[in-house]
C-alpha positions as CSV (number, residue, x, y, z in Angstrom):
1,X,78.6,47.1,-11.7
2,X,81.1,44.9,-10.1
3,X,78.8,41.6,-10.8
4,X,78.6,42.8,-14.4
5,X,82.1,43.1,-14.9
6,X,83.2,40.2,-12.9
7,X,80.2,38.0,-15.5
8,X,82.2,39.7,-18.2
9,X,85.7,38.7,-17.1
10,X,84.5,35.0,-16.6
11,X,83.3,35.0,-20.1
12,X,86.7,35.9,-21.7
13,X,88.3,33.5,-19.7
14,X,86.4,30.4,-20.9
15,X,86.7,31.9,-24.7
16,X,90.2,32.2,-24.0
17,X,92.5,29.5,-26.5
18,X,94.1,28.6,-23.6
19,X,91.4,26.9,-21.8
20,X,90.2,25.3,-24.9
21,X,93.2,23.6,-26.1
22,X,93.7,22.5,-22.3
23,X,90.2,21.1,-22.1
24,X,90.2,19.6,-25.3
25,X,93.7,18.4,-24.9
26,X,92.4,16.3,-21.6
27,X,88.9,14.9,-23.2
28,X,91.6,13.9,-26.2
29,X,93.7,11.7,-23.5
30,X,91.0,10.4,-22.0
31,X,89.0,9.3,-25.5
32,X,92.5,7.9,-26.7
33,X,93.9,5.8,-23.5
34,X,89.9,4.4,-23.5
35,X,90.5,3.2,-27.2
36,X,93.9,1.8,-26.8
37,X,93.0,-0.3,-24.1
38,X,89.5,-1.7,-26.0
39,X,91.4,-2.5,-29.5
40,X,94.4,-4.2,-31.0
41,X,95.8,-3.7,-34.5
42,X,94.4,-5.9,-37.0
43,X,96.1,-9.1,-38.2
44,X,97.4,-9.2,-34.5
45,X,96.4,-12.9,-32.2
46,X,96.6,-12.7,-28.5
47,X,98.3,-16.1,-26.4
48,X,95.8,-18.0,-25.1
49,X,92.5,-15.7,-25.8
50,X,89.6,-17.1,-27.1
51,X,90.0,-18.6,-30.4
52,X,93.3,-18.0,-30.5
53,X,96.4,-20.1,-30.5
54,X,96.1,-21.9,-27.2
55,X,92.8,-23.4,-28.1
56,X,94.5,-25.2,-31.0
57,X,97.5,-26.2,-28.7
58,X,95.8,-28.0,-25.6
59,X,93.2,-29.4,-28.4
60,X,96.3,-30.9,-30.5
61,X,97.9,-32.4,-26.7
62,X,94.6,-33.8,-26.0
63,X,94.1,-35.9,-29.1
64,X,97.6,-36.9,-28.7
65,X,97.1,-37.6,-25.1
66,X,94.2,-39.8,-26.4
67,X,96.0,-41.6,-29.0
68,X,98.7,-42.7,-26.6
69,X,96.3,-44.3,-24.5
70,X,94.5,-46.3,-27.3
71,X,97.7,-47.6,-27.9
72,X,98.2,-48.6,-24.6
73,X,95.2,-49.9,-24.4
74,X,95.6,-51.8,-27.5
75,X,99.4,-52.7,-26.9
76,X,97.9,-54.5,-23.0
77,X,95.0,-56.0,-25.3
78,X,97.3,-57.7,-27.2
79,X,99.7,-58.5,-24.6
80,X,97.0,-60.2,-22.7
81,X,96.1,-62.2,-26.1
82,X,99.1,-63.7,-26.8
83,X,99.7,-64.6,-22.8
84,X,96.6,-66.6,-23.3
85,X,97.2,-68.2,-26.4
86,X,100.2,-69.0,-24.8
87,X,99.1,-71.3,-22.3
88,X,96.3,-73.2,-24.4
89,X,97.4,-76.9,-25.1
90,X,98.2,-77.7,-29.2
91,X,95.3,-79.7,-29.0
92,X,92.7,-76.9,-27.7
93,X,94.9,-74.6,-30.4
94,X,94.2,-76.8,-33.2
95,X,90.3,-76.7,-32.7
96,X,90.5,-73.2,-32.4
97,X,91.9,-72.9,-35.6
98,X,89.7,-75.4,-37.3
99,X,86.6,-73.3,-35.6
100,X,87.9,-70.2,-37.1
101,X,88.0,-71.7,-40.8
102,X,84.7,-72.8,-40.4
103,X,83.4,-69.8,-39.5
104,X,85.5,-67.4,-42.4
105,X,86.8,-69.5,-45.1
106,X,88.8,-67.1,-46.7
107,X,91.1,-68.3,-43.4
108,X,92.4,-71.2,-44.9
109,X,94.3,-68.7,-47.4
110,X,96.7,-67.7,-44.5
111,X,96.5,-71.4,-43.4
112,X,98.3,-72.1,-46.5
113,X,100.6,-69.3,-46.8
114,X,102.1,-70.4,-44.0
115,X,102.4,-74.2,-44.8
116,X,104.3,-73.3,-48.2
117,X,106.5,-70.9,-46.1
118,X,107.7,-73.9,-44.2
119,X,108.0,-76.0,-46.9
120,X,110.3,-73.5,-48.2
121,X,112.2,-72.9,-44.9
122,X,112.7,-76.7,-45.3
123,X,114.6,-76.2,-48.4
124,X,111.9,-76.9,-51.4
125,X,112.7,-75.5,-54.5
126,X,110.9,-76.4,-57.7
127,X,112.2,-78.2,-60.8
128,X,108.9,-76.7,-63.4
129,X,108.5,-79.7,-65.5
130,X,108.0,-80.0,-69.3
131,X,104.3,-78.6,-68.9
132,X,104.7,-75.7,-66.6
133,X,105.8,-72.2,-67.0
134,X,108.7,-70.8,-65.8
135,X,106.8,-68.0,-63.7
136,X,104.8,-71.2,-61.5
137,X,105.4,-72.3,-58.1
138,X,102.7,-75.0,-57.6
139,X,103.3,-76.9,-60.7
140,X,99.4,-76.9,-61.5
141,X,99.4,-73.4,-63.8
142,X,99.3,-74.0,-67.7
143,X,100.4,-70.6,-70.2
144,X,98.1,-68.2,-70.6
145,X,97.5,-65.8,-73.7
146,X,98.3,-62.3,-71.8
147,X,101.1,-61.2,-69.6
148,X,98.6,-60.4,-66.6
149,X,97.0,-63.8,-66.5
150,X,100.4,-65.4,-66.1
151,X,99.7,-65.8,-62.4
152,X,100.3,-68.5,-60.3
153,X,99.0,-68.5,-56.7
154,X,102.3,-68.9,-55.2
155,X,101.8,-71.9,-53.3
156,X,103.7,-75.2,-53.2
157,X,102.6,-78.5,-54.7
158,X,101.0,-79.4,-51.8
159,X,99.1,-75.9,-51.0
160,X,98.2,-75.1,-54.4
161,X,94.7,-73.1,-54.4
162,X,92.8,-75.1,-56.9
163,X,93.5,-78.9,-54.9
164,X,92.0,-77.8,-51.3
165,X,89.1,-79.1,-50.6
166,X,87.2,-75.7,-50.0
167,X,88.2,-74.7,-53.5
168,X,85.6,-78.0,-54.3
169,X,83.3,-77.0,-52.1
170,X,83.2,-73.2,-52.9
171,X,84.3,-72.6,-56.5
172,X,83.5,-76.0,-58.2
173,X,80.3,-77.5,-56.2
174,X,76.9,-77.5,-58.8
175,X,74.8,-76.6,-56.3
176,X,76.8,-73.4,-55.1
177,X,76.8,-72.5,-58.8
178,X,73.0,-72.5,-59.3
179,X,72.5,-70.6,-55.9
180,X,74.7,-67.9,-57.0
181,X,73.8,-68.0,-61.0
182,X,70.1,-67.9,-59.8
183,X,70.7,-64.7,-57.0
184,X,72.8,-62.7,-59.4
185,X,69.8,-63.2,-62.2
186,X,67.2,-62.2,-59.5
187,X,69.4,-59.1,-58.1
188,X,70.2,-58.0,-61.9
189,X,67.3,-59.3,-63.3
190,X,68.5,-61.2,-65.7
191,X,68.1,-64.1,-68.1
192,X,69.8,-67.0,-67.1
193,X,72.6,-68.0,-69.7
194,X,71.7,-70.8,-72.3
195,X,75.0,-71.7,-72.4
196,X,75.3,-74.1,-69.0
197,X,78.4,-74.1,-68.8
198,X,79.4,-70.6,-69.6
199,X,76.9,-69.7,-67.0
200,X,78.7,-72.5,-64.3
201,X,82.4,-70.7,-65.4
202,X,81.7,-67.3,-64.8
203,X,80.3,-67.8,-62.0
204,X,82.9,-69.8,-60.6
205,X,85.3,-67.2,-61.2
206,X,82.6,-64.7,-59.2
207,X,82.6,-67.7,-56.2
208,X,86.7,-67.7,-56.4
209,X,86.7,-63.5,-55.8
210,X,83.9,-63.6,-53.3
211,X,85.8,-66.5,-51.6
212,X,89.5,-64.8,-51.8
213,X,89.4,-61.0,-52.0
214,X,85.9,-60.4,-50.6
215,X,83.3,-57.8,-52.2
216,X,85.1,-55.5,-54.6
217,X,82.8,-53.5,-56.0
218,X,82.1,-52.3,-59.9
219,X,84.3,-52.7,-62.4
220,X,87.3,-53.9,-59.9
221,X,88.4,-57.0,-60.9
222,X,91.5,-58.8,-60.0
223,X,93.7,-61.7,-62.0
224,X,92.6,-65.4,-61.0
225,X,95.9,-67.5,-60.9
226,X,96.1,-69.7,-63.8
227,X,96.0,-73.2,-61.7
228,X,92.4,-71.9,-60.6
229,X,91.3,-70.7,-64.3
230,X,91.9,-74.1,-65.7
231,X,90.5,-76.3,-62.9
232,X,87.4,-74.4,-63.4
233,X,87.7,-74.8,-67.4
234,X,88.7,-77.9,-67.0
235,X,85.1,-79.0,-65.3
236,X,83.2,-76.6,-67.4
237,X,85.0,-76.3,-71.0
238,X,83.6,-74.6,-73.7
239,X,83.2,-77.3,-76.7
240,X,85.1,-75.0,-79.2
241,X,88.0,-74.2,-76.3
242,X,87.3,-70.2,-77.0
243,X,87.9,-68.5,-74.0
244,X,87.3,-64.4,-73.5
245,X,90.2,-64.2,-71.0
246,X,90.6,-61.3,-68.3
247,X,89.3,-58.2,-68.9
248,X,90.7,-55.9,-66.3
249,X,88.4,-52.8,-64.8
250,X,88.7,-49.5,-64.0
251,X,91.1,-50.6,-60.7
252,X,92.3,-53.4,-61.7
């Protein structure tokens, strides 16, 4: 009798509300603290976690780090270039400089530049005479028909573009001409031109780009100075003097 009652009096007490609430009220705590500790509200970044905010820092101050040393780098490069230039003799610099035009041509553009600067440090200003425009500088452009061929290429007498001998050699020599006329009609596979010297003109003007600016793609075209225009028309005129001028591209 006394186990009987003492199995029914432990039965009441674990149906009791009291010990459920208090048993369920400890699992609760437990469950919660677990979660709290596992999540974090969304839309929330941690300092320095993975993917967070410090990965972009230190990533942004090592590429700066980096940049500062190329420029170092480059800033001791150079220093070390002019220190040597420095001590070569005027004789071994102008070989050097002869050595470098051979090699790139379009070198004896800065070449010349620079001699019309000093001509005009010197005090040259020019008087344009009765057959020059107002808008020339080397006295060798003639008017053109639209305001964008009025270009002059900015040199003095003396430097002008269309009197150096490389202008000859590159823009004007026959042979070039044929060279290029003849790759151009076997990259485009074209006819050549019956009109000789329409074919030896546009080309020259193709030799002149090349020679000055470099490759410059489709349909981007720059304005030859007028003192080079007529030195090529001038070797290769068209017998009625009709001319189709500049046509300007999609850049230019």
């Amino acid at each position: 009798m006394e186990t009987e009652e003492n199995f029914n009096l432990s039965r009441q007490r674990s149906s009791s509300p009291e010990s459920s609430s208090s048993s369920d009220s400890v699992r609760g705590r437990g469950r919660g603290r677990g979660r709290g500790r596992g999540r974090r509200p969304r839309g929330v970044r941690t300092r320095g976690g993975r993917g967070g905010r410090g990965v972009g820092a230190r990533r942004r101050i090592t590429q700066e780090t980096v940049a500062e040393r190329l420029a170092a780098e480059r800033e001791q490069r150079d220093a070390h270039l002019r220190e040597t230039i420095s001590n070569l003799e005027e004789q071994n610099l102008r070989n050097l400089v002869q050595t470098i035009c051979n090699r790139d041509p379009t070198f004896v553009f800065d070449i010349l530049n620079e001699a019309s600067q000093n001509e005009r440090r010197q005090g040259y200003h020019p008087q344009p005479s009765d057959g020059t425009p107002s808008w020339c500088t080397c006295d060798h452009c003639r008017e053109m028909p639209s305001e964008i061929e009025k270009l002059c290429c900015g040199q003095t007498p003396t430097n002008c573009f269309s009197i150096v001998p490389d202008f000859q050699r590159v823009v004007l020599d026959d042979l070039v001409l044929i060279v290029a006329r003849r790759y151009r009609e076997d990259i485009f596979a074209a006819a050549p031109d019956a009109d000789i010297n329409r074919g030896n003109r546009h080309a020259a003007y193709r030799q002149f780009i090349l020679w000055h600016h470099g490759h410059l793609g489709a349909r981007n075209r720059r304005v030859i100075p007028s003192c080079c225009v007529w030195r090529i028309r001038d070797k290769f005129p068209d017998a009625f003097g009709q001319y189709r001028g500049f046509i300007g591209g999609r850049l230019g």
